[in-house]
N, C-alpha and C positions, 0 to 999 in steps of 0.2 A: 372750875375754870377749864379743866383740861376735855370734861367732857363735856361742856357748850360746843366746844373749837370742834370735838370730836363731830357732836350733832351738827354744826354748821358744816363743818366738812363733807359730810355722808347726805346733807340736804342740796348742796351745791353739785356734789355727783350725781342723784339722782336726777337733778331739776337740767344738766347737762347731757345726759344719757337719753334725757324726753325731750328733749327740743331741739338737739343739736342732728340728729337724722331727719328731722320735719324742718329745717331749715335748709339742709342740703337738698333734700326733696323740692322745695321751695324754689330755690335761684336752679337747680336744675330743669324744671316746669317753666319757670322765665325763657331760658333760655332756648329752651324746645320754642316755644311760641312765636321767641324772635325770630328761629330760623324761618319757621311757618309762615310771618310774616313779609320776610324779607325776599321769600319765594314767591309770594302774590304778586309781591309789586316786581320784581323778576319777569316773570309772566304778563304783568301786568306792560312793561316798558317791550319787551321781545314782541308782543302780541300787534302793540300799536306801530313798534319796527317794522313787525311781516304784513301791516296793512296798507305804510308807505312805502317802500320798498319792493314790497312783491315776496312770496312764501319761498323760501330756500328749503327744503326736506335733509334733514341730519343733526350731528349734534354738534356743541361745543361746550368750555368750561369755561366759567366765571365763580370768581372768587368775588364775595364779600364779607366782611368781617371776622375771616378768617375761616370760612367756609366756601368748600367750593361746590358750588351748583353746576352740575351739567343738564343743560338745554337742549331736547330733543322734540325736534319737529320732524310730523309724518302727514302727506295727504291723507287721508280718509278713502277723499273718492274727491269730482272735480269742481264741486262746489262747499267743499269741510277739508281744517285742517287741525289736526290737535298738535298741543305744545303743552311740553311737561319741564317742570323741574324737576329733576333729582340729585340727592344728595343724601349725606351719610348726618343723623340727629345725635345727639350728647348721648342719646340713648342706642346708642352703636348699633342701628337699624336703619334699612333704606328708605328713604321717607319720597314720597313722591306726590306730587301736587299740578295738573293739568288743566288746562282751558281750551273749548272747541273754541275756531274760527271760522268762520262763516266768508265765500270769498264774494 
């Protein structure tokens, strides 16, 4: 009896010791993606702004979901403009994600 419990013991730590780093891998990999995501459509909304509106050059901060993106627009030259997100990823690196504009 005592050494079923033992083996069921020593199989539950093994079987946690392998799955539970490839899980946290996992929802950490989610959540990268989302930020990724959530930068497109960022870019995506700013972009469609500087086409009503007219191109403002500089930056600003927006938070979403508890992330904060800073959006930076630069002319190019007088018919291109780019627009970037940046922002800091789960993976404690600066992630940056851009789109030209065409004026």
């Amino acid at each position: 009896m005592l050494v079923e419990m033992l083996a069921s013991f020593s199989l539950l730590c093994m079987l946690t010791a392998l799955l539970l780093p490839q899980a946290v891998h996992l929802l950490s990999e989610r959540k990268h993606m989302r930020q990724s995501y959530e930068a497109a459509l960022l870019l995506k909304e700013t972009a469609a702004q500087y086409r009503e509106e007219g191109m403002t050059a500089g930056r600003q901060a927006v938070e979403r979901g508890g992330v904060v993106y800073e959006i930076q627009s630069t002319r190019v030259d007088e018919k291109r403009s780019m627009v970037c997100a940046i922002w800091t990823s789960v993976r404690n690196r600066e992630e940056r994600r851009c789109q030209a504009l065409r004026h």
